[in-house]
C-alpha positions as CSV (number, residue, x, y, z in Angstrom):
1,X,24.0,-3.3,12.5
2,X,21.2,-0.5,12.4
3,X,24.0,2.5,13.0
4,X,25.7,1.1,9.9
5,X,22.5,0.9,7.7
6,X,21.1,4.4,9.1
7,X,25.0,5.3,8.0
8,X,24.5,4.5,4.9
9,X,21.4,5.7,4.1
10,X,22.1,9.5,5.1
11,X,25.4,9.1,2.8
12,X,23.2,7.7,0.0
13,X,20.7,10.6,0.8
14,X,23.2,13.4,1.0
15,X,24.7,12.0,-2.8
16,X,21.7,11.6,-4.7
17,X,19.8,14.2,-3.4
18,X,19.8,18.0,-4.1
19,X,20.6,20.0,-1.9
20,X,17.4,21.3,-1.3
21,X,16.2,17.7,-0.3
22,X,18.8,17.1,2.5
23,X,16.3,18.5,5.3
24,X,14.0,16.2,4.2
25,X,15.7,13.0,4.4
26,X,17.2,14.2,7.3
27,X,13.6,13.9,8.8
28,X,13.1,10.7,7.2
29,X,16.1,9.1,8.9
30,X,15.2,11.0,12.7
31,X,11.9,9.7,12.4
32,X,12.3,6.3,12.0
33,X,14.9,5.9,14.4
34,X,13.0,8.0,16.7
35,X,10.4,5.1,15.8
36,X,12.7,2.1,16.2
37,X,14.0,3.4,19.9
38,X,10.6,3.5,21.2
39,X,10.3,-0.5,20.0
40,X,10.6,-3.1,22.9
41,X,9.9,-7.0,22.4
42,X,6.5,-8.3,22.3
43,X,7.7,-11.7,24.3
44,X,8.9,-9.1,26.7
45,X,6.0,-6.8,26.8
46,X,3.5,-9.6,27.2
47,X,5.9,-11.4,30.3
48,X,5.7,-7.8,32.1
49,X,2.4,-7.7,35.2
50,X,2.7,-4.2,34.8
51,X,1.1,-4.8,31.2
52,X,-2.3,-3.8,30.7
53,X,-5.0,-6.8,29.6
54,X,-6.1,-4.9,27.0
55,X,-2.8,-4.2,25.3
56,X,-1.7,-7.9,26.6
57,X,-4.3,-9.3,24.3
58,X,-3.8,-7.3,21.4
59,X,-0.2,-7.9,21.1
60,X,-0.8,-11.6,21.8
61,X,-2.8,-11.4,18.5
62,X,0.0,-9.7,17.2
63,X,2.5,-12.4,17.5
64,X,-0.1,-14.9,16.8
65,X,-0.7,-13.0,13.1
66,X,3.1,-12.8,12.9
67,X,4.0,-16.3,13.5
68,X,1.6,-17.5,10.6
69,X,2.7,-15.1,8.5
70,X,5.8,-17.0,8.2
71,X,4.5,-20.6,8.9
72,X,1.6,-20.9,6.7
73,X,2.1,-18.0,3.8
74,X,5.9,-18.5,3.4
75,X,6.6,-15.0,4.1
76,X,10.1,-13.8,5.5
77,X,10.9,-15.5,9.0
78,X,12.8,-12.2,10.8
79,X,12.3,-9.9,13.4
80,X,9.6,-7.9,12.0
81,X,6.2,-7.4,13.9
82,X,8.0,-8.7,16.5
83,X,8.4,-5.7,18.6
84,X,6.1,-3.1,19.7
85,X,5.9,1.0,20.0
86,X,3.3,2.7,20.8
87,X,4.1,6.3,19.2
88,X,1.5,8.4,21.1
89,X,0.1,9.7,17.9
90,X,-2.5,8.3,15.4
91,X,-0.3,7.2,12.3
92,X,3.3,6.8,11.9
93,X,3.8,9.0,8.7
94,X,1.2,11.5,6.8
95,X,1.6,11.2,2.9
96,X,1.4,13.8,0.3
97,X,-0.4,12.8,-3.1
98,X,-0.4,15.3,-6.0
99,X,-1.4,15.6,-9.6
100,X,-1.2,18.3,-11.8
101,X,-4.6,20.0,-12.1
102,X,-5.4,18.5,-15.7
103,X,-4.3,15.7,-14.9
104,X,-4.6,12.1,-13.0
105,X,-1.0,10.8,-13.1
106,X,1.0,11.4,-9.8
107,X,3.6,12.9,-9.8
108,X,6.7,10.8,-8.0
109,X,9.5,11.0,-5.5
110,X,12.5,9.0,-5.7
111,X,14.3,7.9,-2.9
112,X,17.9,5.8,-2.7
113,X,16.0,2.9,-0.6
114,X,12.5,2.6,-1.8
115,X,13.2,3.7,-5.6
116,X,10.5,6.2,-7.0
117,X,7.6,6.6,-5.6
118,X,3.9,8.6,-6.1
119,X,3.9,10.3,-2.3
120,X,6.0,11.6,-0.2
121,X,6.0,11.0,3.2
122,X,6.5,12.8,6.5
123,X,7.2,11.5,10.6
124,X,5.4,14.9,11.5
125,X,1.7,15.9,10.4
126,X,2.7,19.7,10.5
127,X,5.8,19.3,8.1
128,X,3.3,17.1,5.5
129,X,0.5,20.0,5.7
130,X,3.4,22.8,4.8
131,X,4.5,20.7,2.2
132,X,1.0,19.9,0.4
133,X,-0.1,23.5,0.7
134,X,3.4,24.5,-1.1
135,X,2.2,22.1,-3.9
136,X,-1.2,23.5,-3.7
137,X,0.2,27.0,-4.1
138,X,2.1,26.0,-7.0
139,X,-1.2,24.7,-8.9
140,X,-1.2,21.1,-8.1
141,X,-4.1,19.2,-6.8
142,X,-3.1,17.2,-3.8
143,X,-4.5,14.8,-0.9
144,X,-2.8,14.2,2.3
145,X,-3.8,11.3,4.7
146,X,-2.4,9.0,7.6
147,X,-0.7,5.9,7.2
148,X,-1.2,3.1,9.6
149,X,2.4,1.4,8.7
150,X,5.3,1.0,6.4
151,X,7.7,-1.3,5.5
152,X,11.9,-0.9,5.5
153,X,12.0,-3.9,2.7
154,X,13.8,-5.9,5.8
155,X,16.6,-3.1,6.2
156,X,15.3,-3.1,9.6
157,X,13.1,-4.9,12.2
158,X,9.6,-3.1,11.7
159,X,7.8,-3.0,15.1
160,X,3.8,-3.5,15.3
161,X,2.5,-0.2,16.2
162,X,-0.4,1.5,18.4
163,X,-1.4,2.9,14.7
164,X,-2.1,-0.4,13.6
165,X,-5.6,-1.3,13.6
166,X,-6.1,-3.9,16.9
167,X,-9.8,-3.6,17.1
168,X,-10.6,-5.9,14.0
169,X,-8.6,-8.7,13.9
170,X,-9.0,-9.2,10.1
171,X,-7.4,-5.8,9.7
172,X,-4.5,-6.4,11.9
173,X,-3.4,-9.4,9.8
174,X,-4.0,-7.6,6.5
175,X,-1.8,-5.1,7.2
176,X,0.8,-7.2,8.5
177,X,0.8,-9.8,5.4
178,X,0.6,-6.3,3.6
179,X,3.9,-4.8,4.7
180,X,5.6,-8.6,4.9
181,X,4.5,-8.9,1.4
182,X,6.9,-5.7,0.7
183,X,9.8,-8.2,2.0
184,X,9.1,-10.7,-0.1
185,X,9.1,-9.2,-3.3
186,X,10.0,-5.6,-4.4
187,X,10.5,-3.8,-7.6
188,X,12.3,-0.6,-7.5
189,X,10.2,2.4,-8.8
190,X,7.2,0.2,-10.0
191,X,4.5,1.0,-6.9
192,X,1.9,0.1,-8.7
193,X,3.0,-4.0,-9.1
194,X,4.7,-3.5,-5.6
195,X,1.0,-2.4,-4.1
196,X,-1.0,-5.2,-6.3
197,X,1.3,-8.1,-4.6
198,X,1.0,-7.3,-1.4
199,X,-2.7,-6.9,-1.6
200,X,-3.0,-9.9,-3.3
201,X,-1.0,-11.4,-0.6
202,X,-3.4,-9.8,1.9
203,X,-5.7,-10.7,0.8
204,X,-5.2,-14.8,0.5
205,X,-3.4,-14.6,3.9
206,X,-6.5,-12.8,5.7
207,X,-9.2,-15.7,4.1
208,X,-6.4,-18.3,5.3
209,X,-6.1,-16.9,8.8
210,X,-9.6,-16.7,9.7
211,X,-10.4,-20.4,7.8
212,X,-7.2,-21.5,10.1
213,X,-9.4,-19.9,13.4
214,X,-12.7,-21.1,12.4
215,X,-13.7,-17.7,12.0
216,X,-16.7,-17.8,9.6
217,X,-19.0,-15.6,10.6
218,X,-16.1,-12.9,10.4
219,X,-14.3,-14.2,6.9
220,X,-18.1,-13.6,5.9
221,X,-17.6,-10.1,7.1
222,X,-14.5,-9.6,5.7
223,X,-15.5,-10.7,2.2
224,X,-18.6,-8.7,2.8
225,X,-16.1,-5.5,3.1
226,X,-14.0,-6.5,0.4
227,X,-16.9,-6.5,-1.7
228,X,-17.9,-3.6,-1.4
229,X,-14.8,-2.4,-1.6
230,X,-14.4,-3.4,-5.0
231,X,-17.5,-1.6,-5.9
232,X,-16.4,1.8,-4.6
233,X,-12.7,0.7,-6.3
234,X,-14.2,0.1,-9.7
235,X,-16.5,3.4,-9.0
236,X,-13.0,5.4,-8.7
237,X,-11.6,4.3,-11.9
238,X,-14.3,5.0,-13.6
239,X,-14.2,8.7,-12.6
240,X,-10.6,8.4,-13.0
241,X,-11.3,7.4,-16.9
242,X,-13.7,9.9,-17.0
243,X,-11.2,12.6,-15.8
244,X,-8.6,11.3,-18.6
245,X,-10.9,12.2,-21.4
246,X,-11.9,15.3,-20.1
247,X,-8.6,16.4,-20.0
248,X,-8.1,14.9,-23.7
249,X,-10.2,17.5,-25.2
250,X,-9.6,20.3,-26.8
251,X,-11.1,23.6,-24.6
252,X,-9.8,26.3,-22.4
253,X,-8.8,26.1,-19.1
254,X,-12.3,27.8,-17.6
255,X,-14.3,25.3,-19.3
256,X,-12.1,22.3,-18.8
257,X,-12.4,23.4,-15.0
258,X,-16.0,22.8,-15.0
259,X,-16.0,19.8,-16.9
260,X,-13.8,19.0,-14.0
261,X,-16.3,19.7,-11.3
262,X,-19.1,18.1,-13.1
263,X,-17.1,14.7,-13.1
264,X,-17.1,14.9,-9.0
265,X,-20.9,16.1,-8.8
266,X,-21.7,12.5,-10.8
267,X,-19.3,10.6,-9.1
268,X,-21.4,12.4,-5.9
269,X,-24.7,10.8,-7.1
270,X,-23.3,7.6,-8.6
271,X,-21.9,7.3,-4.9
272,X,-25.2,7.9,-3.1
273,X,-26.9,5.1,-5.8
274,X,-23.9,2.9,-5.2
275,X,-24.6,3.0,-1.0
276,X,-27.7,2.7,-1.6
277,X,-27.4,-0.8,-2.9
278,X,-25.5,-2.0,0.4
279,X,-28.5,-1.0,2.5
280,X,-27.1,2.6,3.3
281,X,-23.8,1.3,4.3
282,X,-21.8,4.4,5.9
283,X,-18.4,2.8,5.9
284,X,-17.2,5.1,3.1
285,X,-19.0,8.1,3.7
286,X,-15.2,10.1,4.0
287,X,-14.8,10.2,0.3
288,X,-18.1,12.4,0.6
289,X,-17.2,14.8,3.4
290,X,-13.6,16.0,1.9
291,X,-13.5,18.6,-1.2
292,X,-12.7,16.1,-4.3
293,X,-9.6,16.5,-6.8
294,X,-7.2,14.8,-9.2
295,X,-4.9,13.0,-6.5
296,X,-8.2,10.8,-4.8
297,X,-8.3,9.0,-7.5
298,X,-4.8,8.7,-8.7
299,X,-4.0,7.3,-5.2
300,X,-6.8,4.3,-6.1
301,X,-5.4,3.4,-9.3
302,X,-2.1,2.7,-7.3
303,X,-3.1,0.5,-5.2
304,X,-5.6,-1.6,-6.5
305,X,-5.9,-1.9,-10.5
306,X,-3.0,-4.8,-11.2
307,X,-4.6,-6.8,-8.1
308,X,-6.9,-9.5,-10.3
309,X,-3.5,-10.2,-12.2
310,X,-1.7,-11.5,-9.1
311,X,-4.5,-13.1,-8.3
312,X,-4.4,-14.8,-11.6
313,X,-0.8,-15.7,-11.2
314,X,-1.5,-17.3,-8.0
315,X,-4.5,-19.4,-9.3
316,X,-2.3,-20.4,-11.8
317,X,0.0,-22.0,-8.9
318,X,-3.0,-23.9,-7.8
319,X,-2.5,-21.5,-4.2
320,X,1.0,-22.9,-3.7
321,X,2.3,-19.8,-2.1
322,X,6.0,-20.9,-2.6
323,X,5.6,-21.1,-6.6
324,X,3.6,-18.3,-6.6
325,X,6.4,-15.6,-5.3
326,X,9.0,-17.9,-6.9
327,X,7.0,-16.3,-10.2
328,X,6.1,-13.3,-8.8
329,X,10.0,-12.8,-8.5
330,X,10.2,-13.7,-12.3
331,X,8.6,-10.5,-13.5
332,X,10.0,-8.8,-10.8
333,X,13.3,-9.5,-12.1
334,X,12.2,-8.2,-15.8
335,X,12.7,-4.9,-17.4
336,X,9.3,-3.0,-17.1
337,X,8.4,-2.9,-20.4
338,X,8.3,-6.8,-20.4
339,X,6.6,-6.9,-16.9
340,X,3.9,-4.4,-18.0
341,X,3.3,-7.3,-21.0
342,X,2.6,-9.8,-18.4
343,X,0.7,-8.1,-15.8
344,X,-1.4,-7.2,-19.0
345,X,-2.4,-10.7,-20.0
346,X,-2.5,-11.7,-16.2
347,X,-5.2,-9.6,-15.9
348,X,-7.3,-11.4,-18.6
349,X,-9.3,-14.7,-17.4
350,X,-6.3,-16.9,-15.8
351,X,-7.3,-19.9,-18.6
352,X,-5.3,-17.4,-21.0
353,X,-2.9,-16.2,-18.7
354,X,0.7,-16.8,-19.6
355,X,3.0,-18.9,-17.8
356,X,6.2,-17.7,-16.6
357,X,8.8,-20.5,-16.4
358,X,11.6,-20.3,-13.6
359,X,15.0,-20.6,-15.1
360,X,18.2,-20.9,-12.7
361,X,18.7,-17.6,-14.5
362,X,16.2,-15.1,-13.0
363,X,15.7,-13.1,-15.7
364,X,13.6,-15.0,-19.0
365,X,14.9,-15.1,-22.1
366,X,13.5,-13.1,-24.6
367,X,12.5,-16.6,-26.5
368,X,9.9,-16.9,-23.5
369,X,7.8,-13.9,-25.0
């Protein structure tokens, strides 16, 4: 079954894409099989003496994590996270981020699996850094970083990796509710509601796990973190908003370029005032040591700015997971326009959030506007 999928995704590739692009989903396709061959069992991995304790417990996590995932959040009950590989490097795939340099809005990739996208990814650090610095060259400000995991959308069985975070256990199962959340509901070329869900889903699944475990003092952690979190997200789109206007006036390109700069120097202080207030909390201290551009904070607005409307939607449900992707799949299934409309008023206070009725027809009728 996987030689006919990986079939069908280089034929897919090689007639959608330029022909400029083949090498590069050539790569794409190499580097997750070469992924996928290193993947054996977990059941078998843990029955093995020759196994090592340490990895012996953390895969026993795993598979704990995994089975929950489908028992108690409803996500998809397959043979994902139920293999391991360890890949002998630190992350599975480097992304590329890039903006134009007056500019916060990504730009995007499109792909014949995953739909459109705002990064582009890469199995091999060296081939992400060539790519980035050709953007750079070209004018573009960009940001490259390592990814942990990613999801096939169930094309294939996704294997727990040694990128994946084992030493905290509240990160383990985030990401793994994160990437099964990709399964459960997906939008082609809409990252931005794709990214929301699944950290919404995260996010209830990790306070759920550690409530199921009697894990207190570390749920207080964890919220603790996700606090703060917050803080530093709502810090970034800030600056983002800031960058917008500034790129909204009328100047030159010298003085817009250090209108530019001045908008990182006072994100650099409101920064230092913002750890400050967690007690000198160094948990973030990256965003300080790399050389700030457009595509740092484009990548936050991604990921985290329709998040409160899922939450909404799920509140709504009264936590019933299984009603709340049954309506999750509702504005899936709309045409974006009418999604964005939602997502809009989700994000208000959920008393005047709107309630999306499930029809044996997926898709509402326009009378539900």
């Amino acid at each position: 079954m996987i030689g006919v999928r990986v079939i069908f995704i280089s034929l897919a590739a090689m007639l959608l894409a330029a022909c400029g692009d083949l090498a590069y989903y050539s790569q794409c396709v190499t580097g997750h099989l070469q992924v996928m061959a290193k993947a054996r069992p977990i059941i078998q991995i843990l029955q093995d003496p020759q196994t090592p304790p340490e990895l012996h417990e953390r895969l026993t996590l795993a598979l704990e994590i995994r089975e929950f995932a489908s028992r108690e959040l409803l996500l998809p009950d397959n043979g994902s996270y139920r293999s391991y590989a360890d890949l002998e490097r630190p992350f599975v795939v480097w992304n590329v981020v890039a903006t134009p340099e007056f500019s916060v809005e990504p730009l995007t990739w499109c792909f014949p699996v995953a739909g459109c996208v705002p990064y582009r990814g890469y199995y091999r650090e060296e081939r992400a850094r060539q790519f980035a610095e050709g953007l750079k060259a070209q004018g573009y400000d960009v940001h490259l970083y390592g990814v942990s995991a990613y999801s096939t959308l169930n094309w294939f069985n996704d294997p727990v990796l040694n990128t994946f975070p084992h030493g905290n256990e509240a990160a383990l199962a985030a990401l793994i509710f994160h990437e099964l959340a990709h399964q459960q509901v997906y939008v082609k070329n809409d990252a931005s509601f794709n990214e929301a869900f699944a950290v919404a889903v995260e996010l209830e699944g990790v306070q759920r796990w550690l409530e199921s475990r009697g894990e207190a003092q570390r749920l207080e952690a964890h919220s603790h973190r996700f606090v703060r979190e917050e803080e530093l997200v709502s810090l970034l789109l800030e600056v983002r908003e800031r960058l917008q206007q500034v790129y909204a006036l009328p100047m030159d390109e010298g003085r817009m370029r250090r209108k530019k700069q001045e908008v990182f120097e006072s994100f650099r202080a409101d920064y230092q005032e913002l750890k400050a207030s967690w007690g000198g909390d160094t948990t973030f201290d990256g965003w300080l040591s790399r050389t700030l551009n457009n595509a740092h904070f484009a990548s936050a607005s991604t990921y985290r700015t329709l998040v409160p409307a899922f939450q909404n939607l799920l509140a709504q449900q009264g936590g019933d997971l299984a009603g709340f992707y049954a309506q999750a799949q509702v504005l899936a299934d709309l045409p974006h326009e009418q999604r964005q409309i939602y997502l809009a008023q989700l994000l208000e206070p959920a008393p005047s959030a709107p309630y999306l009725t499930v029809d044996a027809d997926p898709v509402p009728s326009a009378s539900q506007f």
